[in-house]
Structure formats: C-alpha cells, structure tokens
C-alpha positions, 0 to 999 in steps of 0.5 A: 278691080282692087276698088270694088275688092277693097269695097266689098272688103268693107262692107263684109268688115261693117256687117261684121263689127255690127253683128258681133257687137249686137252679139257682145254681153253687157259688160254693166248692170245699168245704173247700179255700176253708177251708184254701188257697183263701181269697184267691178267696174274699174276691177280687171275682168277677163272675158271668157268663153264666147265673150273672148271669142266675140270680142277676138273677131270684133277686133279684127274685123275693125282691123280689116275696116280700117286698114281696106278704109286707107288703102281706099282712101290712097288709092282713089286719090 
C-alpha cells in the first residue's frame, strides 16, 4: 500500500517538475549574455509574477520527489 502511494507520489511529482519547467521563461538571451549581456547575468533579479509562482511549485514538487524517492528507496530494502 505505501509502495504503490509513494510511487505514484513520484510519478505526479516527475510530471510535475517537467510541466513546470517547460512552462518556466528563459532566464538568457542566448548567446548575447555570452558576449555583452554578462553584467544581467550575474546581477540579482527577482522573479515576479507567474515566473515566482512557476518557480515556488518547481521547488517543491523536487522537494516531494526526492523525499517519496528515499523513503522508496529505505523502504523497499
């Protein structure tokens, strides 16, 4: 019973992080952050709006995976 919660848990969480991040903005302008776009790279930006939202629920649904992913892993051992 726990075994097949914790799986699907894992599952939900996978679909989860995937979705979110394919939702996610790019945070670079390709190769201009390479050549003259350096100082936004390394300067301190909040993400707002959607974005802070997006990136709220990709931490943790990694949270949820990776803590169902060692309780898994004890409990099946």
């Amino acid at each position: 019973m726990l075994h097949t919660i914790l799986v699907t848990l894992i599952i939900i969480a996978a679909i989860g992080i995937i979705a979110v991040v394919l939702l996610q903005s790019g945070k670079s302008d390709g190769l201009g952050s390479i050549t003259g776009g350096a100082e936004q790279l390394f300067g301190k930006q909040k993400a707002r709006g959607i974005d802070r939202v997006l990136l709220q629920f990709t931490i943790i649904c990694a949270i949820v995976f990776f803590i169902c992913a060692f309780i898994l892993a004890f409990y099946v051992s």
